[in-house]
N, C-alpha and C positions, 0 to 999 in steps of 0.2 A: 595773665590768667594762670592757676594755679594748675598744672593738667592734671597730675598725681591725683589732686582732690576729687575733679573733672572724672577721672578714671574710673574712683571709687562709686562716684555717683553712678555713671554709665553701668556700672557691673551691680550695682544695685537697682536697675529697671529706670535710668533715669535718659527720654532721649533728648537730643541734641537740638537748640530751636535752628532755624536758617541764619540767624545772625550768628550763633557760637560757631557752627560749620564754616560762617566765612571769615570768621576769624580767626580758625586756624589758618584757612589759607594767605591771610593778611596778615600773618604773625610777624615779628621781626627775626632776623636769620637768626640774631645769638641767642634766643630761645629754640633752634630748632632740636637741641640733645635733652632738653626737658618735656619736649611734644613727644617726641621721640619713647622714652621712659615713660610718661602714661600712657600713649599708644601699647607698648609693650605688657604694661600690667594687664591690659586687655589681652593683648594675644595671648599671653605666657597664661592667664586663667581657662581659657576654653581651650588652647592648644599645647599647653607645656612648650618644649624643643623641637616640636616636630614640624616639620616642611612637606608636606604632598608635591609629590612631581608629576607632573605629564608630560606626554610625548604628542609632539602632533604628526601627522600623515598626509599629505596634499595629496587627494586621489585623485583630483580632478582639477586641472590648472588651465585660467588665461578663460577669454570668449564667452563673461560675465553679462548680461543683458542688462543687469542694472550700473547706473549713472554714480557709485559712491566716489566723492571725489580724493576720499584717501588711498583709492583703492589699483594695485598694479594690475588685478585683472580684471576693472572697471570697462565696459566695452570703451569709455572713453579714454583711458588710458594708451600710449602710446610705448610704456616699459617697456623694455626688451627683458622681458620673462618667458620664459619656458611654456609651452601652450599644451595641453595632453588633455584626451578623453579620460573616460574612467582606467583609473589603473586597472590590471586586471587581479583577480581576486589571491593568486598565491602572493603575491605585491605586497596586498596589506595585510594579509597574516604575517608574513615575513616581516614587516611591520611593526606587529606586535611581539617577535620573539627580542627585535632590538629595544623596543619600549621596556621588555624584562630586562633584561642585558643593562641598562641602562639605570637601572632600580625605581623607573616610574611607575606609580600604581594607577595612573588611569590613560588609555590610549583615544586618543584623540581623534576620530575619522574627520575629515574636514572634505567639501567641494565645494568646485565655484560654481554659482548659477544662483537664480532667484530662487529656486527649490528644486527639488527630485522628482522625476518621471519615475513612475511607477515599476519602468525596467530600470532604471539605477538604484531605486529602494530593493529591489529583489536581491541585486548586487551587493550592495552592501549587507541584509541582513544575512545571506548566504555568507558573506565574510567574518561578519562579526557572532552566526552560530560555530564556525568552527575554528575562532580565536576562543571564545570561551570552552570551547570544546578542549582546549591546547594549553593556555596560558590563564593563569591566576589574577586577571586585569582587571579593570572596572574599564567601560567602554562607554566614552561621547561622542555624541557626533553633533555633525554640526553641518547640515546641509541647505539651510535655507530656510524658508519658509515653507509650510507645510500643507498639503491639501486633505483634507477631511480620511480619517482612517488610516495616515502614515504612521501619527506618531502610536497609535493601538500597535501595530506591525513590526515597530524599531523596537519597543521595549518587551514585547512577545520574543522578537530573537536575541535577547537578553543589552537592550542598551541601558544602561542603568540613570544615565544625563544627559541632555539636550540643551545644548548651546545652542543661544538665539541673541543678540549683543543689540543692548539698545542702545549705544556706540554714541549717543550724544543726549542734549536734553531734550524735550519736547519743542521748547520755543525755538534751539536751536537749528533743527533736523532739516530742515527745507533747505537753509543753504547747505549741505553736506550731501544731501541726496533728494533726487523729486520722483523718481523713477517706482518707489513706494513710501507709506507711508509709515508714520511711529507707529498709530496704532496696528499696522500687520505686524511688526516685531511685538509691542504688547501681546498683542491674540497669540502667535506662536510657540513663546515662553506658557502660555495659560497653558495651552493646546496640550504641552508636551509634561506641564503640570497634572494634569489632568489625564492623563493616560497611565501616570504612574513613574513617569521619570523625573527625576532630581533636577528643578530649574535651574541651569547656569546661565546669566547673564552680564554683561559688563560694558565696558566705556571704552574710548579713546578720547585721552587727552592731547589739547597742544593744536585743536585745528582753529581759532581763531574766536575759541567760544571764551564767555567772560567767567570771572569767577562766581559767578553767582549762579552758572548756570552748570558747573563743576556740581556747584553745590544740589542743584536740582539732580542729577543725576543720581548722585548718591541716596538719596530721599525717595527717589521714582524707583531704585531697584530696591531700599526697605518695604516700600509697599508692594515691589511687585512680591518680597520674599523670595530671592533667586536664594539657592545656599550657595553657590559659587560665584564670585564676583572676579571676572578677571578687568585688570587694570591698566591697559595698553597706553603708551605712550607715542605718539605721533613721531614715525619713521618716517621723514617726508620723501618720496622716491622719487624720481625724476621721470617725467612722463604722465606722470596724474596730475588733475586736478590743480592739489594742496604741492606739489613740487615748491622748495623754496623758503615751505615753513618754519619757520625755528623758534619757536616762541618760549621753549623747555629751556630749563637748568635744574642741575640733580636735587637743590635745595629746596626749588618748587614740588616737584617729582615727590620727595619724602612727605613733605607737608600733605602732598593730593591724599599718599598712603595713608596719612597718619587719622586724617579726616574723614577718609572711608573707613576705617577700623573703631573711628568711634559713634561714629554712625550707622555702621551695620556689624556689631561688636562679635556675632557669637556666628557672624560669616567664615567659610572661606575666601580670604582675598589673595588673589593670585597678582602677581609680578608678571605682566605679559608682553604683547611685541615691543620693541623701542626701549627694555629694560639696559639693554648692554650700549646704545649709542646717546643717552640721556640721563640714566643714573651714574654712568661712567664709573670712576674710580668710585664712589659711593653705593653702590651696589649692595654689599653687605649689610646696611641701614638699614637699608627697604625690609630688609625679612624681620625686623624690630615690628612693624604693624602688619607686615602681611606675614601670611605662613603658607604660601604656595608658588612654585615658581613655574616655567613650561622650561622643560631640560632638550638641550638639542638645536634641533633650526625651528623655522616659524616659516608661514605656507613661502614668501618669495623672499625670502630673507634669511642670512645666516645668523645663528645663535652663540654662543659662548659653547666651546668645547664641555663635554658634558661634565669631563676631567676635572675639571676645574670648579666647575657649579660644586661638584663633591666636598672638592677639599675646598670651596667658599662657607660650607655647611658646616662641617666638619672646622674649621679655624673657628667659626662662631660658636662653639658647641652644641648643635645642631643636629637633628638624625632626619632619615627619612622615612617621612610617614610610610612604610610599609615595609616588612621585612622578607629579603630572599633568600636562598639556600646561597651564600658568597661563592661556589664552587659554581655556579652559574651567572656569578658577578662579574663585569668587568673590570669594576671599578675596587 
């Protein structure tokens, strides 16, 4: 396949049928620096050099009610993870002044739980009016599922995105999770649509789903229209579920990138958990089709020093999407 061509067409309004999508993912490896470079012609046109970072915040960890099997704070999980109520609220502003610190433009609120009690929504929007009260952020969150009139209330106290992850395909979902179902993640992302927040939604790869079903995912977030797609890669933990799994290699990883970028062209696609134990030494690729990374840790997992993410941007000629006063830099 010619991608470059591929490319041109894609940026001239052309989409991708399910057979071309999976044959990105069925490409041969020693095409993969030529997927790579049409993928890239798409990024470098909607995004230039630029990389958006965010930060995430685990406010609320462990003693999860639902059944997800990738998941450390799955109530079926047996991880030796770190278990905590809601942090309390100087926590996650503090929070947010390291997300500046750190030169990320969107702070990430994250909790476990199938969604927010009406006293943990108070919590949080009390947080998140006087992080913008403070810091120059953009604020997601990413709480769960939603009941009727939350998400009016998160983007009233100024949330600007709402993560909701439809984390696999349709036909998939039942082995991964029974506890709910796709369509509540569908309606949630609508919900959060529809109040006025910027839909984020995205995937994990690598739990046991085919390629064709890789491929459905990317197609079910074109039509949900998320602007943000993050693209997680399967950190199998010990104690879940999926413990055990290992079905990734970096060369796959790039292609999944490459394939969601030409699939959802004019997205943000983010690089998310399982980027540093799957893209390994390859790392650097990945931001060829994606242009967003999460800088830092991940909710039960450690991250790549931020140090480093920097100068991985910076060796690639690279900036970050959003600029701070360096005298407040740490980097």
């Amino acid at each position: 396949m010619d991608y470059s061509k591929l490319a041109t067409e894609v940026l001239n309004g052309y989409e991708l049928t399910d057979e071309e999508a999976l044959s990105i993912l069925e490409s041969p490896d020693e095409d993969l620096l030529q997927l790579l470079n049409g993928a890239y012609q798409i990024r470098r046109y909607y995004y230039g050099n630029k990389v958006k970072l965010n930060m995430i915040i685990n406010t609320k960890s462990g003693n999860c009610s639902e059944n997800c099997g990738y998941c450390a704070q799955s109530r079926d999980s047996t991880a030796p993870i770190e278990k905590y109520r809601m942090l309390d609220k100087n926590s996650i502003v503090l929070g947010a002044e390291k997300a500046q610190q750190m030169r990320s433009g969107t702070y990430c609120i994250v909790a476990s739980g199938r969604g927010p009690t009406n006293r943990e929504l108070d919590h949080v929007t009390d947080a998140v009016k006087e992080i913008k009260s403070k810091y120059d952020l953009k604020i997601c969150a990413c709480l769960g599922i939603l009941k009727p009139g939350q998400a009016k209330r998160l983007k009233e106290a100024g949330v600007s995105r709402y993560n909701h992850n439809i984390n696999t395909s349709e036909n998939h979902h039942d082995a991964i999770t029974t506890s709910h179902t796709y369509q509540d993640r569908v309606q949630t992302v609508n919900d959060a649509k529809q109040a006025g927040m910027s839909p984020c939604s995205g995937v994990i790869v690598g739990m046991k789903e085919s390629k064709q079903d890789v491929v459905q995912m990317a197609k079910a977030l074109k039509e949900l229209d998320a602007d943000s797609i993050p693209v997680n890669f399967l950190h199998a933990i010990d104690g879940t579920l999926l413990e055990g799994t290992d079905e990734l290699n970096p060369v796959y990883c790039l292609k999944v990138l490459a394939m969601f970028r030409y699939v959802n062209p004019t997205k943000e696609i983010r690089i998310s958990g399982g980027r540093e134990v799957n893209l390994k030494s390859l790392q650097p690729l990945g931001l060829y089709p994606a242009n967003s990374i999460f800088i830092g840790d991940y909710l039960t997992t450690l991250g790549q020093e931020d140090t480093k993410d920097h100068q991985m941007l910076r060796d690639l000629g690279f900036e970050p999407d959003v600029v701070y006063d360096e005298a407040n830099s740490t980097c």
